[in-house]
Structure formats: structure tokens, C-alpha cells
VEXDREN-2710 file (C-alpha; in Angstrom, 1 decimal):
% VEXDREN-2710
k/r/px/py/pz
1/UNK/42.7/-7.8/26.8
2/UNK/38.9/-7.9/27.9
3/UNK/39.3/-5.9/30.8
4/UNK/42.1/-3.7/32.2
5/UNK/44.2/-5.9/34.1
6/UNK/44.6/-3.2/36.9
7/UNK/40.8/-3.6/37.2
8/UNK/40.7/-7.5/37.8
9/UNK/43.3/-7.2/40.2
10/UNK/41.4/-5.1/42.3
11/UNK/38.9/-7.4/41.8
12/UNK/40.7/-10.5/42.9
13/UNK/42.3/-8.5/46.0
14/UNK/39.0/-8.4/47.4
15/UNK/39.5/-11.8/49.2
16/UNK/42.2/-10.8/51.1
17/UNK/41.2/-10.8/54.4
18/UNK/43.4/-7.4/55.7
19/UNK/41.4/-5.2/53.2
20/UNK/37.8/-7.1/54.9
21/UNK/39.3/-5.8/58.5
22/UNK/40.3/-2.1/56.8
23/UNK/38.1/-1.5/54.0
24/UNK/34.7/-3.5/54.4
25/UNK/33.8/-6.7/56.2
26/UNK/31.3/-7.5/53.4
27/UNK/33.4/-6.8/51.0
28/UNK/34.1/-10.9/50.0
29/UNK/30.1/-10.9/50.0
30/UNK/30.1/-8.9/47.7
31/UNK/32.7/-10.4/45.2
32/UNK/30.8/-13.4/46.0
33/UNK/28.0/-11.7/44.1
34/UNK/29.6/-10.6/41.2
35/UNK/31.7/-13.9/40.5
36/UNK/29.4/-15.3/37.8
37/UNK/29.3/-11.7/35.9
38/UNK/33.0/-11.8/36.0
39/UNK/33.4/-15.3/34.6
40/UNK/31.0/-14.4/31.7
41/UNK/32.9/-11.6/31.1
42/UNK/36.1/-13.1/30.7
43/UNK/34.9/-16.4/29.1
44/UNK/35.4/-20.0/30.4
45/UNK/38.5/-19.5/28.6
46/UNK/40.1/-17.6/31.1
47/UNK/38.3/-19.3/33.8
48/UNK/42.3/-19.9/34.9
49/UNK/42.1/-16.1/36.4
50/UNK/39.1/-16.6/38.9
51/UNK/39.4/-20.3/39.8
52/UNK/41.8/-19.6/43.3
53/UNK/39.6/-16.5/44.3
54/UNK/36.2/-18.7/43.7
55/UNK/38.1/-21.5/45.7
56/UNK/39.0/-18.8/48.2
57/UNK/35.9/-17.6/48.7
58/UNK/34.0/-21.4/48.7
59/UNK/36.0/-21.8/52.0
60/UNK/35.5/-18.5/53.7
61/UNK/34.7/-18.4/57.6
62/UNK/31.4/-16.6/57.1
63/UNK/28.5/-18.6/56.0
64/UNK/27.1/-15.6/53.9
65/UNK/29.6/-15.5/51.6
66/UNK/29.6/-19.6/51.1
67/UNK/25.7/-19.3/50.8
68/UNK/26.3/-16.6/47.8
69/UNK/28.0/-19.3/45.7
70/UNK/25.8/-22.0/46.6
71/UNK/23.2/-19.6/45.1
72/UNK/25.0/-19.1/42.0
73/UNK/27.2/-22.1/41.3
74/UNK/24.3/-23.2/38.6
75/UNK/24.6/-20.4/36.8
76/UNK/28.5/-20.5/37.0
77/UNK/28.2/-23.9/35.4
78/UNK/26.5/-23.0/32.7
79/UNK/29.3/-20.5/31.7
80/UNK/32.2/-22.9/32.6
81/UNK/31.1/-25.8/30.8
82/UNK/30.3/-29.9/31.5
83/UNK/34.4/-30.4/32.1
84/UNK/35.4/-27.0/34.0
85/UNK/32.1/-28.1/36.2
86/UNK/32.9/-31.5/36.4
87/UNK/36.9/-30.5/37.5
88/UNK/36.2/-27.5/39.7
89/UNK/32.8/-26.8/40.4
90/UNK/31.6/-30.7/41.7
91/UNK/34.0/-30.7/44.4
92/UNK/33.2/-26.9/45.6
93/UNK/29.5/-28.3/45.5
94/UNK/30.1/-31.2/47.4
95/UNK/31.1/-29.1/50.2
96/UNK/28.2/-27.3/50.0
97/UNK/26.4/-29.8/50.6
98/UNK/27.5/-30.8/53.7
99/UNK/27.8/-27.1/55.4
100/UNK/25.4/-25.3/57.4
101/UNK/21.5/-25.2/56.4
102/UNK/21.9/-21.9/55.4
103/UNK/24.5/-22.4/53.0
104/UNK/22.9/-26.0/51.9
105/UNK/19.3/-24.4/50.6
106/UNK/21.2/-22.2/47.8
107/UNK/22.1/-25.6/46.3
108/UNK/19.2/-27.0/47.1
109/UNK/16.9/-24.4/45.3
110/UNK/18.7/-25.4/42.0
111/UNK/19.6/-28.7/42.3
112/UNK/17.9/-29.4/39.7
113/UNK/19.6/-26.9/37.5
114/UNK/22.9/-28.1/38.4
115/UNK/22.4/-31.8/38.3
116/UNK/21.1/-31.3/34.7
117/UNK/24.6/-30.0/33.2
118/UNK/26.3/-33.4/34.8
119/UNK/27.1/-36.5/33.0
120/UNK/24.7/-39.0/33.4
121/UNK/27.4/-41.3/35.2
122/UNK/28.7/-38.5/37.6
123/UNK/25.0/-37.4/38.0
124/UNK/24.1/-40.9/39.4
125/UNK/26.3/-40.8/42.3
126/UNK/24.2/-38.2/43.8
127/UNK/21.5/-40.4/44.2
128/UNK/22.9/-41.8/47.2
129/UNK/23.1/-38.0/48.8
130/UNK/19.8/-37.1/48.2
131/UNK/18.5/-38.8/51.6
132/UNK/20.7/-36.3/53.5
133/UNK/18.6/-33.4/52.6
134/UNK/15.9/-34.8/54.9
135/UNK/17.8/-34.3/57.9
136/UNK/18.3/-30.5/58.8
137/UNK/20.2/-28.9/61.4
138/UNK/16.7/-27.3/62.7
139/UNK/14.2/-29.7/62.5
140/UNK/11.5/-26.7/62.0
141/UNK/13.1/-26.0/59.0
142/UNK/10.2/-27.1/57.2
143/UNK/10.2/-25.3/54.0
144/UNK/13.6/-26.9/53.7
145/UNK/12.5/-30.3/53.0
146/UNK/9.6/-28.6/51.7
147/UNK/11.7/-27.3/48.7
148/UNK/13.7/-30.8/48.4
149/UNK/10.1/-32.0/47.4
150/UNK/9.5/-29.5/44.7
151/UNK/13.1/-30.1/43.5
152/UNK/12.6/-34.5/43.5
153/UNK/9.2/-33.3/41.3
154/UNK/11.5/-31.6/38.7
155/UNK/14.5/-34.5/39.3
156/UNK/12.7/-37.4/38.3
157/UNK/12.9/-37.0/34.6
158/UNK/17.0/-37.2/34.7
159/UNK/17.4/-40.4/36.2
160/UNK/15.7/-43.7/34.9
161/UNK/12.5/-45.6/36.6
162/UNK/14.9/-48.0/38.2
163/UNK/17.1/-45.1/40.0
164/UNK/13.8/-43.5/41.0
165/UNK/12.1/-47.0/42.7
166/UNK/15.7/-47.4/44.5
167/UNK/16.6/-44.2/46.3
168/UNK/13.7/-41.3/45.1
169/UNK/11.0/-43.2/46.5
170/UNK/12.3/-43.7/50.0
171/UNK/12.3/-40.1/50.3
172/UNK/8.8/-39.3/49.0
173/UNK/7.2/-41.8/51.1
174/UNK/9.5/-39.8/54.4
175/UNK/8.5/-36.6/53.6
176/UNK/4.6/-37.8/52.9
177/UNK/4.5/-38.5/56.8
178/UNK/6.1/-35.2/57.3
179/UNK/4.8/-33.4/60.5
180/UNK/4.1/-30.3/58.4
181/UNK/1.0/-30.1/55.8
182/UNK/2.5/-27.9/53.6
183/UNK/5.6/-30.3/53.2
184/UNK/3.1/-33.4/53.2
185/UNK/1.0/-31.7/50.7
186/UNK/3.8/-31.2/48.2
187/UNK/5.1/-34.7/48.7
188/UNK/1.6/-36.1/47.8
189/UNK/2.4/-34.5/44.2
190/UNK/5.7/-35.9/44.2
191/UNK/3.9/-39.3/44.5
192/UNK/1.7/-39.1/41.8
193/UNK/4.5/-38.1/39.7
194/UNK/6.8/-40.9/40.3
195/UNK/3.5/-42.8/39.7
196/UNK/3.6/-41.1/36.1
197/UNK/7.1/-41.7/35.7
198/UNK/6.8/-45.4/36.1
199/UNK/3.9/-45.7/33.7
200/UNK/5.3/-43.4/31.1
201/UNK/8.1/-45.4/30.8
202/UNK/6.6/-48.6/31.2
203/UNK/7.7/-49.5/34.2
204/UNK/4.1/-51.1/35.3
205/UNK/5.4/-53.4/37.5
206/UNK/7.6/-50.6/39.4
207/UNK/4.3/-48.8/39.6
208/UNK/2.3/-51.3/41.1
209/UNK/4.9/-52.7/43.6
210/UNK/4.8/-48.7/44.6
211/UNK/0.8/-48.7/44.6
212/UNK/0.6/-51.2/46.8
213/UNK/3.1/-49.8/49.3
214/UNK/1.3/-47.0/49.6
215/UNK/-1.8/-48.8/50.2
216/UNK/-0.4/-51.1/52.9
217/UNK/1.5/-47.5/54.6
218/UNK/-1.4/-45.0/54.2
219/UNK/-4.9/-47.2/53.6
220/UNK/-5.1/-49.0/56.2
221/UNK/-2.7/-46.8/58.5
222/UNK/-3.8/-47.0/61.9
223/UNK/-3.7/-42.8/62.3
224/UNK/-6.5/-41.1/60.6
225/UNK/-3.4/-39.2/59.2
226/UNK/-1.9/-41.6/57.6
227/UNK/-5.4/-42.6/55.9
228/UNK/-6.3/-39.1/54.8
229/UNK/-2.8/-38.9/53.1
230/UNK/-4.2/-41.9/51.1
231/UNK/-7.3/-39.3/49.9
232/UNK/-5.0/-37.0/49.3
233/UNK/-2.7/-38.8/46.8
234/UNK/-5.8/-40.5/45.3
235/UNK/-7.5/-36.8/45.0
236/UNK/-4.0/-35.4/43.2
237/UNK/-3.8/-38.2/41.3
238/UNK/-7.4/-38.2/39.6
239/UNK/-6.5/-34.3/39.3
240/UNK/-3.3/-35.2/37.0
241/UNK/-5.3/-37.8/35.3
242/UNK/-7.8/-35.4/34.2
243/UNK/-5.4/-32.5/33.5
244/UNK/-3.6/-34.9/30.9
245/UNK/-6.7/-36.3/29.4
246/UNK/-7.8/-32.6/28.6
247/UNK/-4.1/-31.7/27.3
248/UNK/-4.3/-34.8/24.4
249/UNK/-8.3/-34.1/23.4
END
């Protein structure tokens, strides 16, 4: 009774693949794209009505339409709910996650989004997938692990100093020795955030295990790069310092 039933059947036809070869082959694309203003039109309560097409279309041959859901599947979460997510969105995301680079960066651009709306214990066991988004099916793909930077920056606060010392810094310190500045640059701030982190939750001795691996790695690094990084973290870090002594006085 929200919308004429004639109308969501049309709507739900669209994945069949006989009307793609007839009608339009961008035609699931394109139901790809309207998916979450469907769902927030009929509610999460009727979420029963769209699950097999959204399944449907998570599997589809063409990477486009797969790399429209992995754009949106945040925002589809936040309609659905923590237990329709948790149920039939995780899963869907899980494949994502290990599909082509193209469809991986629409979940990687708001993995932070996504992450947040898990349950702490169902959050944690993504910890151990992180890692994989250094490794890209293009190594050139820079601005790829260039974004899994800015996204660890944002991650930090949702899992505790302990999780972040563990798995976190492994890939900071990796993508600080990137070949790219850019990516390099980035990683240098999310350094001097998991620095913060550590002290902010008094987690000293964390923070100065990690201070002193990046002194042995970068100080007295036998590459003038690895030594400049070194400057680098030291010169963001001062600039953080100062930023947060201004914001209290």
C-alpha cells in the first residue's frame, strides 16, 4: 500500500536478464542506482520485497552494476538497520571485498561508514581484512591505498589502542614506505594519529614501543627516503601538537 504494486514489479523485472538483451543493457545499472531510494521508500519493513533483486544484482556479471552497490551499501545500512545489515548486507559486503578493484574502492570510500553501524564484536573481525586492501590488482593504483589511508585516519577511533598496535599499525608503517608521495604523505598523518590515539587513551607504553619503531625504520634508515619520512612525521606531528594546544587555550 506504499506504492502500486504494478509499479514495484516493474521495478523488480529489471534484473531479468532477457529485458537487459531487449530493452537496455544498462538497465540493472540503473536499478542498481535506485535500490537505496526504493528501500527508504518502502521501509526496512518491507525490506522482504527487495532482498532477492539486491542479492541479484550483488552477483551480476558486469562489474558496474556490483560497483553501484558497493557505493551505496552504507547508505542501504543505515535504512535496513544493525540486524537486516548484520543478516544480509555483511555477507553481500564480504564479496565485495574480494572482487575486482573497481568494485572494491566503492566499499573502500565508506568503509568507515559501514564499519560504524556493526557491532563491536562483528566489527572486530575485520581487522584481520584490512591488510588486503594494500594489495591491488594494478599496483599503480595509487590513490587506492591512497584512500585506505584517509579511511584508517577516520577508523581508529572504533576499535581500541590494543586492536590498533596489533593489525592498524602494520599497515601504516607499509603504506609510509609507499612508492608514491601523495600515498606516503597521507600515511605520515595516519601516524601521528595513531600516536594520538595511544596517548589519549593512555596507552603510553603502546606509544612509545611505536616511537621507537619508527625511529629504528625511518631515523636511521639507510635511504635518505626513509630518513626524510622521519622529518616528515616529526613536522606533522609538531603541526597536530600546536593545532590542539590552540583548540583548548
Amino acid at each position: 500500500d506504499i506504492i502500486p504494486q504494478p509499479l514495484l514489479d516493474q521495478y523488480l523485472s529489471m534484473t531479468d536478464p532477457a529485458r537487459a538483451q531487449t530493452v537496455d543493457t544498462e538497465i540493472a545499472k540503473h536499478c542498481a542506482y535506485s535500490l537505496p531510494g526504493v528501500a527508504l521508500t518502502l521501509g526496512r519493513q518491507n525490506w522482504h520485497c527487495l532482498k532477492d533483486t539486491y542479492e541479484t544484482l550483488a552477483s551480476d556479471v558486469q562489474w558496474k552494476v556490483r560497483r553501484t552497490l558497493a557505493f551505496s551499501i552504507h547508505e542501504l545500512a543505515v535504512i535496513l538497520g544493525d540486524q537486516l545489515t548484520a543478516a544480509d548486507l555483511v555477507p553481500i559486503f564480504n564479496g565485495f571485498l574480494k572482487d575486482l578493484d573497481e568494485v572494491r574502492i566503492g566499499v573502500l570510500k565508506h568503509l568507515y561508514d559501514f564499519l560504524k553501524l556493526l557491532h563491536a564484536d562483528k566489527r572486530r573481525e575485520y581487522l584481520y581484512q584490512l591488510q588486503e586492501f594494500v594489495v591491488t590488482d594494478n599496483s599503480r593504483n595509487w590513490r587506492f591505498r591512497y584512500e585506505l589511508a584517509e579511511q584508517l585516519i577516520l577508523i581508529l577511533e572504533l576499535y581500541n589502542p590494543n586492536d590498533v598496535y596489533d593489525y592498524l599499525r602494520h599497515i601504516a608503517l607499509t603504506l609510509c614506505s609507499d612508492k608514491v608521495s601523495e600515498v606516503r604523505w597521507i600515511s605520515f598523518k595516519l601516524v601521528v594519529a595513531i600516536l594520538q590515539k595511544f596517548y589519549t587513551n593512555n596507552a603510553n607504553a603502546l606509544g612509545l614501543n611505536f616511537i621507537n619503531e619508527l625511529v629504528v625504520r625511518f631515523r636511521h634508515c639507510s635511504k635518505w627516503v626513509g630518513r626524510q619520512a622521519f622529518a616528515f612525521i616529526c613536522q606533522v606531528g609538531m603541526f597536530s601538537l600546536c593545532f590542539s594546544m590552540c583548540t583548548l587555550n
